[in-house]
C-alpha positions in Angstrom: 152.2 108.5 41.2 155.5 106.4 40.6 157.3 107.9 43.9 153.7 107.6 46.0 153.6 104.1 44.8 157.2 102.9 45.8 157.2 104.7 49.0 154.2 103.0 50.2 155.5 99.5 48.8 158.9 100.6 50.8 156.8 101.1 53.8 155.1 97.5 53.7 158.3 95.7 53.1 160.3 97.7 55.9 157.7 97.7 58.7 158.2 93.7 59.1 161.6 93.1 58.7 163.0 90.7 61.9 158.8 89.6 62.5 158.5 86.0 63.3 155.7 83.9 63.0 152.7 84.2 65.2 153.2 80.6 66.8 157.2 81.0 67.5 156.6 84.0 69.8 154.2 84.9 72.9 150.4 85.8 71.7 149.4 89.1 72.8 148.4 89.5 76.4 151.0 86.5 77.2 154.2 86.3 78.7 157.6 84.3 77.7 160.9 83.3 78.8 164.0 85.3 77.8 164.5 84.1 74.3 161.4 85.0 73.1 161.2 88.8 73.2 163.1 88.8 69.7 160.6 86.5 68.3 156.7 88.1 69.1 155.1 88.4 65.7 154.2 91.9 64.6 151.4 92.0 62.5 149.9 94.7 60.2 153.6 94.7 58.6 154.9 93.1 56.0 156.9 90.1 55.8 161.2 91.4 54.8 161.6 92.0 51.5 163.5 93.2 48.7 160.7 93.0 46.2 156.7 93.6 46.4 155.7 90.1 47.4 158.3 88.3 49.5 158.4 85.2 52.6 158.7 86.2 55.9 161.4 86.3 57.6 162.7 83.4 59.3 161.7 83.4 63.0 164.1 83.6 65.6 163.7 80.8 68.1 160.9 81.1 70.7 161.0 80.9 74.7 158.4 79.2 76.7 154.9 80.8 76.2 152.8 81.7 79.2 149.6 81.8 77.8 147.7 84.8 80.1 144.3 86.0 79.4 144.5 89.5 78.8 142.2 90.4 75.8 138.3 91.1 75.9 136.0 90.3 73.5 136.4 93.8 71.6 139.9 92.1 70.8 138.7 89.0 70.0 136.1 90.5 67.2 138.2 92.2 65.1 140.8 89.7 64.8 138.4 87.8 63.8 136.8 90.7 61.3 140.1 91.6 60.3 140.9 87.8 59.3 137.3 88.2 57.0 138.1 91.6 55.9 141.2 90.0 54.7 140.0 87.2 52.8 137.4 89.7 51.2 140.6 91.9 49.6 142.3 88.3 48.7 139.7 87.4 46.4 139.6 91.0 45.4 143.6 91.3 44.9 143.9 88.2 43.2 141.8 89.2 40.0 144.5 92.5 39.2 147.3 90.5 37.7 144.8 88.8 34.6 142.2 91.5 34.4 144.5 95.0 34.7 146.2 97.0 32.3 148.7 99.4 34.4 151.9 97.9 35.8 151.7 99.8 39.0 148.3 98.6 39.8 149.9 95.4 39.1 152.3 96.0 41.8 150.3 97.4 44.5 147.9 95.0 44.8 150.8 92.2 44.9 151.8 94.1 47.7 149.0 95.0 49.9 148.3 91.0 48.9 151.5 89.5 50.5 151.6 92.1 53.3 148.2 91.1 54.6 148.2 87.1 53.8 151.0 87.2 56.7 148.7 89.6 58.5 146.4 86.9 58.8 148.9 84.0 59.5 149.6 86.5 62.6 146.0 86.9 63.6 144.9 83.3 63.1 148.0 82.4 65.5 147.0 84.8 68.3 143.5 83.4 68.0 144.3 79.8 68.5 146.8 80.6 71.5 143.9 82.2 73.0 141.5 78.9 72.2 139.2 81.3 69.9 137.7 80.6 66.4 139.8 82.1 64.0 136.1 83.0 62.3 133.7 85.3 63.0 130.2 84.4 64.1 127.3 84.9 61.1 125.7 87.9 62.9 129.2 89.6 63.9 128.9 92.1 61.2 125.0 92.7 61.5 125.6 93.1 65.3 127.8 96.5 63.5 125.2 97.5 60.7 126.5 95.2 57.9 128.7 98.2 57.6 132.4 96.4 57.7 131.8 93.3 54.9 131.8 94.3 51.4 129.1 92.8 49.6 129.6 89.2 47.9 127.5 90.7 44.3 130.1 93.7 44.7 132.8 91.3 44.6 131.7 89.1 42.0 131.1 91.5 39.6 134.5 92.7 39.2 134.9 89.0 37.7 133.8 89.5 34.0 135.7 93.1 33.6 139.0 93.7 32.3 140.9 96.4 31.3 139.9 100.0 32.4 136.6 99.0 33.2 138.0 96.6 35.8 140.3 99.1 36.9 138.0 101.8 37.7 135.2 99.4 39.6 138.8 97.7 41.5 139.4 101.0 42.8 136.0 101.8 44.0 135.4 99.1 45.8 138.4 98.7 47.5 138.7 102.2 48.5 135.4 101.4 50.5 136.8 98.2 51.6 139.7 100.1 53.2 137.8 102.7 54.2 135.6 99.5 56.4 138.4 98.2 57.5 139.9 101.5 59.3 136.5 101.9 61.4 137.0 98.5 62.4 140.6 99.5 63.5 139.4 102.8 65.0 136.7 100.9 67.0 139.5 98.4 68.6 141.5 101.0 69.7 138.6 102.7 71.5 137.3 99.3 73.1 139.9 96.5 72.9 142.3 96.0 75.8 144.4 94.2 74.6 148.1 96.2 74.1 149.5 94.6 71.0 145.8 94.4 69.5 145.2 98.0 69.8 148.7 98.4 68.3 147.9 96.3 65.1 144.9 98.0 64.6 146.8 101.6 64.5 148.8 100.1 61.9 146.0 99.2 60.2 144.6 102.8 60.1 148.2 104.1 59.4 148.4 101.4 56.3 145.1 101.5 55.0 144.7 105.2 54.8 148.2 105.2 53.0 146.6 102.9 50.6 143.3 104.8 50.3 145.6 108.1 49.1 147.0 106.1 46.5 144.1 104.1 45.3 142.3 107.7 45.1 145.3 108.7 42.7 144.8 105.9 40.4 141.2 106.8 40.0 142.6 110.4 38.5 
């Protein structure tokens, strides 16, 4: 469990090192000046680090963007799904340090936390250089079957658990929050045009599977 655990932590913390911010470098589907290359954020990484939760890296300085419309709206909807998705685990992650007993738990969830709160400051960039809402519409996810938000009640009732009894309903629902989140990623890469989108949302499968092995270990 202990090896699993630190080689998917390693994983988050190495796949971002040198990333810059999403508004110092081109959005995807743009083009920029020389000095910029160095500089395109890479999202669905985490930011450098040395220890689970860490800043990003400081950005190298940007070129002139290009803004270019190449993205449909497959591309458009999950950014925007993902940035929901997202805030859905946030509120999830952020109840493990006061309510769970194990350490490791502890730290994995400090981890997948920091590596996708700069997920979304990537996404919510991209968005706004293409002049899109960084939020999805209130029938996106019934357009889809309801079948990539996690239910609010599921959410809140993790609230008044501690202990093992948290731990085990944690698990369960985030396993299936995951598991959401890679057909979202899967769906992108069958429909979106966009390059670097369909990119992101490999990583996403990649990470969130990774995460699912794990999490199904804890539940042992």
């Amino acid at each position: 469990m202990k090896r699993l655990l630190v080689a998917l932590i390693a994983t988050l913390a190495l796949a971002g090192c040198g990333t810059a911010g999403p508004d110092q470098g081109a959005p995807p589907g743009t083009s920029a000046g020389p000095d910029a290359t160095a500089a395109s954020a890479t999202p669905g990484a985490s930011p450098a680090a040395s220890a689970p939760v860490a800043e990003p890296t400081p950005a190298a300085p940007a070129g002139t963007v290009d803004p270019g419309k190449v993205y449909n709206d497959a591309d458009v909807l999950f950014l925007q799904m993902m940035i929901a998705q997202d805030g859905q685990a946030a509120e999830m992650l952020q109840l493990v340090p006061s309510r769970a007993a194990r350490a490791e738990l502890k730290t994995m969830a400090a981890a997948i936390a920091s590596t996708q709160a700069h997920d979304v400051t990537v996404m919510r960039g991209w968005l706004r250089q293409w002049g899109q809402p960084t939020s999805v519409g209130k029938n996106a996810h019934a357009s889809h079957g309801d079948l990539h938000a996690t239910r609010p009640e599921d959410i809140a009732a993790l609230r008044p658990l501690s202990g093992k009894e948290f731990e085990t309903r944690f698990l369960s629902t985030l396993i299936g929050h995951q598991h959401n989140a890679i057909d979202m990623a899967r769906t992108e890469v069958k429909d979106g045009l966009n390059p670097q989108v369909k990119a992101l949302a490999k990583r996403f499968d990649n990470a969130r599977t990774d995460q699912i092995a794990l999490l199904l270990r804890m539940m042992e």
